[in-house]
C-alpha positions as CSV (number, residue, x, y, z in Angstrom):
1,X,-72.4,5.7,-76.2
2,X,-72.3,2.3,-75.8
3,X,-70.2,-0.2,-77.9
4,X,-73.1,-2.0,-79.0
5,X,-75.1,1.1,-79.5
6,X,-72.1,2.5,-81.9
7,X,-71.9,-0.4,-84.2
8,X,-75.3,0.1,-84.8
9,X,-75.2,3.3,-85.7
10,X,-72.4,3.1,-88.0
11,X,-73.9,0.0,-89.1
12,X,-77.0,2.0,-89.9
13,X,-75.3,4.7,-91.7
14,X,-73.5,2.9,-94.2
15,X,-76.0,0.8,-95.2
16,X,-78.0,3.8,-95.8
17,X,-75.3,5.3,-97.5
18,X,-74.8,2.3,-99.8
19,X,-78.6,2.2,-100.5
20,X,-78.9,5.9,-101.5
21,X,-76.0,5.6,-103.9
22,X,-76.7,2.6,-105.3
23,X,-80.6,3.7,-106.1
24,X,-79.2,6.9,-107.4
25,X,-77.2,5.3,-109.8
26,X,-79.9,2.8,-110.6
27,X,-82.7,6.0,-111.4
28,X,-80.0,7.5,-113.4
29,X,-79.4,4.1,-115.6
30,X,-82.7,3.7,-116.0
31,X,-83.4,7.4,-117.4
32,X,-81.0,6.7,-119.9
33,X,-81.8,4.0,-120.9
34,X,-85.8,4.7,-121.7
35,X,-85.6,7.8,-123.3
36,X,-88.5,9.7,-123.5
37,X,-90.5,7.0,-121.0
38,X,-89.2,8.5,-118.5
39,X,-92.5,8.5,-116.1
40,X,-91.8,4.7,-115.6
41,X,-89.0,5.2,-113.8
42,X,-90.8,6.0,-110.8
43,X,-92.1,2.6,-111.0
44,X,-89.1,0.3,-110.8
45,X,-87.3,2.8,-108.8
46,X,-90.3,2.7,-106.1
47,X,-90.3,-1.5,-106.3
48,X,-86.0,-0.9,-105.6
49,X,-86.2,1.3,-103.4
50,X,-89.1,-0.4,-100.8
51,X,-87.0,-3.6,-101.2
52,X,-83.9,-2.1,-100.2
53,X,-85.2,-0.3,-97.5
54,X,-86.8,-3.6,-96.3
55,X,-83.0,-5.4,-96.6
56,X,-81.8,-2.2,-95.1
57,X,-83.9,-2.2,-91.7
58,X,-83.6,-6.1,-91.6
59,X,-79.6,-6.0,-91.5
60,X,-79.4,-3.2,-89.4
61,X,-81.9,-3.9,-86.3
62,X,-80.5,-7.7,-86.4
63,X,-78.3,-6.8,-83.5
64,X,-81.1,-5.0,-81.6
65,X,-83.5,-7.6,-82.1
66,X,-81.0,-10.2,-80.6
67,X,-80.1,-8.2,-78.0
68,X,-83.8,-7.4,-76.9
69,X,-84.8,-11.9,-77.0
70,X,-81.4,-12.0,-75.0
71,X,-82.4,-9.7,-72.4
72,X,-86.3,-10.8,-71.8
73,X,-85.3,-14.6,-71.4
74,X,-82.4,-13.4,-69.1
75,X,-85.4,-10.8,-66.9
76,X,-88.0,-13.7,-67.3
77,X,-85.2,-16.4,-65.8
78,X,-84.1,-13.8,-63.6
79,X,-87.3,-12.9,-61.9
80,X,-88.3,-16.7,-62.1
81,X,-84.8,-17.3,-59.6
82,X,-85.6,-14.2,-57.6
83,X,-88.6,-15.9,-56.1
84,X,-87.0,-19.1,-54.7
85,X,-84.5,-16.7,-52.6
86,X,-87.1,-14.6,-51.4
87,X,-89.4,-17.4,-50.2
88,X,-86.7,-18.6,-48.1
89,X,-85.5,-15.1,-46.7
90,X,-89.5,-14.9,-45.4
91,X,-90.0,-18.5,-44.4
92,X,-86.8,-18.1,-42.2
93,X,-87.5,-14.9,-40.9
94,X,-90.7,-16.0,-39.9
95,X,-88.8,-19.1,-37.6
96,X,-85.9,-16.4,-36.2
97,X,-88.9,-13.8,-35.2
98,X,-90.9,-16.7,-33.0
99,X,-87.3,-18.0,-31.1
100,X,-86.3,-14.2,-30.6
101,X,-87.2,-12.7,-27.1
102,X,-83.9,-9.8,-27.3
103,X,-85.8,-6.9,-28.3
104,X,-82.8,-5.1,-30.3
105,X,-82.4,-8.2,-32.4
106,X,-86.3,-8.2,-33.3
107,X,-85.8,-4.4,-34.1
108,X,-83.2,-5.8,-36.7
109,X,-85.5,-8.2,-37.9
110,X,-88.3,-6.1,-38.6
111,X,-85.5,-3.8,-40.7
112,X,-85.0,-7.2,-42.4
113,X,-88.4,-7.8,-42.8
114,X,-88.9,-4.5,-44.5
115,X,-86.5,-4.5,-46.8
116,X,-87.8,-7.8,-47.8
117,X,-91.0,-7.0,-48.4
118,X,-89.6,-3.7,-50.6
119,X,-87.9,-6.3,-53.0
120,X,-90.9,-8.6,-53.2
121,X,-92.8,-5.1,-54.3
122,X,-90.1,-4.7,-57.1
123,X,-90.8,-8.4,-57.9
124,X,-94.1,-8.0,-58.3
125,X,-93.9,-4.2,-60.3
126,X,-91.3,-6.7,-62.7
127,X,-93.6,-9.7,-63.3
128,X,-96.6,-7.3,-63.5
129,X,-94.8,-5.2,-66.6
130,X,-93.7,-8.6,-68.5
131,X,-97.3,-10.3,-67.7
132,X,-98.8,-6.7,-69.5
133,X,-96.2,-7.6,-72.1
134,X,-97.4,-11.2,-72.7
135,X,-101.0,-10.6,-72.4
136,X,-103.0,-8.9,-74.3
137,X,-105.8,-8.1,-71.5
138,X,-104.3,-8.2,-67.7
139,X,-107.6,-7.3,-66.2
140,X,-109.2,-9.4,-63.7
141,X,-112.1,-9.5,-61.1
142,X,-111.7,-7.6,-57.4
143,X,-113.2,-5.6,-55.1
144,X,-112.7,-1.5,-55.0
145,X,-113.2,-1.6,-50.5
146,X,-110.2,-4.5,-50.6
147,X,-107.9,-2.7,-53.0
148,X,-108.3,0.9,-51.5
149,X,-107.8,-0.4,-47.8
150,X,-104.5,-1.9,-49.2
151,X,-103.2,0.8,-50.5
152,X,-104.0,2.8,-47.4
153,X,-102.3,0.7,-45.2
154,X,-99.0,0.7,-47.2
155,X,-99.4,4.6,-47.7
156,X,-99.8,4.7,-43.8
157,X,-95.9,3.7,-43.5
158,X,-95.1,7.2,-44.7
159,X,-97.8,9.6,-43.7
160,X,-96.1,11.1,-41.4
161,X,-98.8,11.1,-38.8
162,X,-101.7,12.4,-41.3
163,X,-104.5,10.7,-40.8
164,X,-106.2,8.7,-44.7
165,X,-110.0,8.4,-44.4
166,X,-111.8,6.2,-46.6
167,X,-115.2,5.6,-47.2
168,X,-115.4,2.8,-50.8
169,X,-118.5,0.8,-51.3
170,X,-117.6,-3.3,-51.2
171,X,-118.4,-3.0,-55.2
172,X,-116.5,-5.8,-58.1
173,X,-114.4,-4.5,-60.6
174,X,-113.1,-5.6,-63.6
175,X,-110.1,-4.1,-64.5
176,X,-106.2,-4.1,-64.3
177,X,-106.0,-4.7,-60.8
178,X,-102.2,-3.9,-60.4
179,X,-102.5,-0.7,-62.6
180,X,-105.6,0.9,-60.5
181,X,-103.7,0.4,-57.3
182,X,-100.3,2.2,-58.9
183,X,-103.5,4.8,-59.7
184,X,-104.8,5.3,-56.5
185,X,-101.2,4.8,-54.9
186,X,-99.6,7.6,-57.0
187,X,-102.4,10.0,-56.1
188,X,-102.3,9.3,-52.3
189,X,-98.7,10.0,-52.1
190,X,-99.2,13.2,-54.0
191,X,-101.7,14.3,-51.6
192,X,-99.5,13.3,-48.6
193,X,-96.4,15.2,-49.8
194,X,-97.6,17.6,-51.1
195,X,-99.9,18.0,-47.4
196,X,-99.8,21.2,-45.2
197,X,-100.5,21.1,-41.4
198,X,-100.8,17.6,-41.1
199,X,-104.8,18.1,-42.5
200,X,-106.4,14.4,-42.8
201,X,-107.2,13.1,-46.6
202,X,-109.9,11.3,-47.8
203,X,-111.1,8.6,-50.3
204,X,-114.7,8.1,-51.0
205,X,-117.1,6.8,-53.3
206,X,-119.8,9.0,-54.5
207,X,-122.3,6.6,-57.0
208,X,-119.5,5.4,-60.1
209,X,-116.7,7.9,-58.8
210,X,-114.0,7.4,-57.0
211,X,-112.6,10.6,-55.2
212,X,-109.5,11.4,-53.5
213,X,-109.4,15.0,-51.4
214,X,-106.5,16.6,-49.6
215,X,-106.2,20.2,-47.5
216,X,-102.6,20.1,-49.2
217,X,-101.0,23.2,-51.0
218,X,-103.1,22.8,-54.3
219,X,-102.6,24.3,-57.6
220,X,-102.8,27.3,-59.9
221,X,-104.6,26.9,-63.2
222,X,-101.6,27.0,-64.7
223,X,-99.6,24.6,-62.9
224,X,-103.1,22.4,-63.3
225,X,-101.9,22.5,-66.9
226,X,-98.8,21.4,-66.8
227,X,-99.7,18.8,-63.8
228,X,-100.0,15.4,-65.9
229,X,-96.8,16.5,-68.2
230,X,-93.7,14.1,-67.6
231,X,-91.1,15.3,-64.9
232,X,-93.2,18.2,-64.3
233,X,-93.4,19.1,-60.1
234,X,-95.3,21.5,-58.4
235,X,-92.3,21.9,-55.9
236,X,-89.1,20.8,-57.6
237,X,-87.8,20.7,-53.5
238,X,-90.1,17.4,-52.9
239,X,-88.5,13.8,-53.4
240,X,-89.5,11.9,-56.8
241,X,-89.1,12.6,-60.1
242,X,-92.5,14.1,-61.6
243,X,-93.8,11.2,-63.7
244,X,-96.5,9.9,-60.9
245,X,-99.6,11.5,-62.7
246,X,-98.2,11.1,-66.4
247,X,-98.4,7.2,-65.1
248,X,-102.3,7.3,-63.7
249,X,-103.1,9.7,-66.9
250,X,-101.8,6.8,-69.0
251,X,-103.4,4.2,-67.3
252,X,-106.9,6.2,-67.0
253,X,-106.5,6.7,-71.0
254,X,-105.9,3.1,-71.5
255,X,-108.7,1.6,-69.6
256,X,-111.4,4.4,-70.2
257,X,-111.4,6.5,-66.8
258,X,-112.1,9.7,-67.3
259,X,-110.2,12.2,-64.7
260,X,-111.5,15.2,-63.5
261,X,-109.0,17.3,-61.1
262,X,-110.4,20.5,-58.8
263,X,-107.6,22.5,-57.2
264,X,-107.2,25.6,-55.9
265,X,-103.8,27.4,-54.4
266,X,-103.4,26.7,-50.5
267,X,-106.7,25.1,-50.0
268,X,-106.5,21.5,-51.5
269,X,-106.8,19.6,-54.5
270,X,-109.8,16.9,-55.4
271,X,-109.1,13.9,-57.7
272,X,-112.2,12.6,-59.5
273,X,-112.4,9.3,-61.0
274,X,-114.7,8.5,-63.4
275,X,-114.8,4.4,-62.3
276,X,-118.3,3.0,-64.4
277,X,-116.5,1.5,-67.2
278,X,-114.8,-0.5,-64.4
279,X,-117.5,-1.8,-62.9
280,X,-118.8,-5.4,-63.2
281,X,-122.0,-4.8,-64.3
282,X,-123.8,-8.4,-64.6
């Protein structure tokens, strides 16, 4: 336990402690005192004790409340200074990449490049989560075609060779941009490790649904029960952690997709997204 976490806690428990002994001693001064009225001690002991409790929660989550405005300003600052480092990284890479002509030092340049384009992508997941945070409503205009061939092309960097169809109808959205792609990301990179044989995938539109289809391994009804359950994997052997699908069931839930999911053991698994309450409808 932390240091700050302890002194919290005791914190926490002996102001409780104080308040429960001191409205104890309070209720039984007050039934001595009225006698036979004794129903109206409920009253002023009620009144105490909702005052206490507010003086009680106030005291105690001081220190946690100070703590949390110290650390956003320090992550909003933080991510504000991260960007001037990274624009230079890339506008200087760019400059060494056009001089270069040895072929081993573009190879290390392209690693460079790679990793930098990795910590812009935890820039953005950071700016996106304290934007949400900010904002009320993060949704914006864009098309499903542009978004869907993005993803594709990043997923392509680790598909080992399997090929992604995709077949999405240049239609607008109006959503959470940044949240639909972690959607469709998160369901793509199931499909491709969880792929047998190398068998191609495929996304595709099918009137206000947005489908994604895999040959992979599949799933049991019962593991199709536990699939959107936090931490849960199919095979515990594959990298991550299991919280993918509890993400995209989260986000679905939030912004009104319904998800349907057909799968069945060593013949594939079909994600259905229910995408009209997405569209821009003018």
């Amino acid at each position: 336990m932390r240091s700050s976490d302890r002194i919290f806690f005791i914190r926490s428990v002996l102001a409780f402690s104080v308040a429960i002994c001191f409205v104890a001693l309070f209720g039984i001064a007050l039934w001595e005192y009225l006698g036979e009225s004794k129903v109206w001690v409920i009253v002023p002991l009620l009144v105490t004790s909702l005052i206490i409790g507010y003086l009680i929660v106030s005291y105690t989550l001081s220190s946690l409340f100070k703590t949390n405005r110290f650390l956003d300003i320090l992550l909003k600052d933080t991510l504000h200074e991260l960007n001037i480092p990274l624009s230079v990284i890339n506008a200087n890479l760019q400059m060494l990449q056009a001089d270069e002509q040895d072929v081993k030092k573009l190879k290390r340049l392209e690693r460079i490049e790679l990793a930098s384009k990795d910590l812009y992508t935890l820039y953005q997941e950071v700016d996106y989560y304290i934007k949400k945070e900010i904002q009320s409503d993060v949704r914006e205009k864009f098309y499903l075609d542009e978004l869907v061939m993005k993803v594709v092309e990043k997923q392509k960097e680790m598909a080992n060779g399997v090929d992604i169809f995709y077949n999405v109808l240049h239609v607008e959205l109006f959503a959470d941009k940044h949240g639909l792609a972690k959607v469709i990301s998160n369901l793509v990179h199931n499909a491709l490790k969880y792929n047998q044989n190398h068998n191609p995938l495929s996304i595709f539109q099918e009137e206000d649904t947005l489908i994604i289809k895999d040959q992979g391994i599949g799933m049991s009804e019962a593991e199709l029960f536990l699939a959107f359950n936090r931490y849960y994997q199919v095979d515990t052997t594959k990298e991550g952690y299991g919280i993918g699908l509890s993400l995209v069931k989260a986000y679905c839930d939030e912004f009104k997709i319904a998800m349907r999911i057909n799968s069945q053991k060593n013949v594939g698994t079909e994600v259905i997204l229910d995408i009209a309450y997405l569209l821009n409808k003018k």
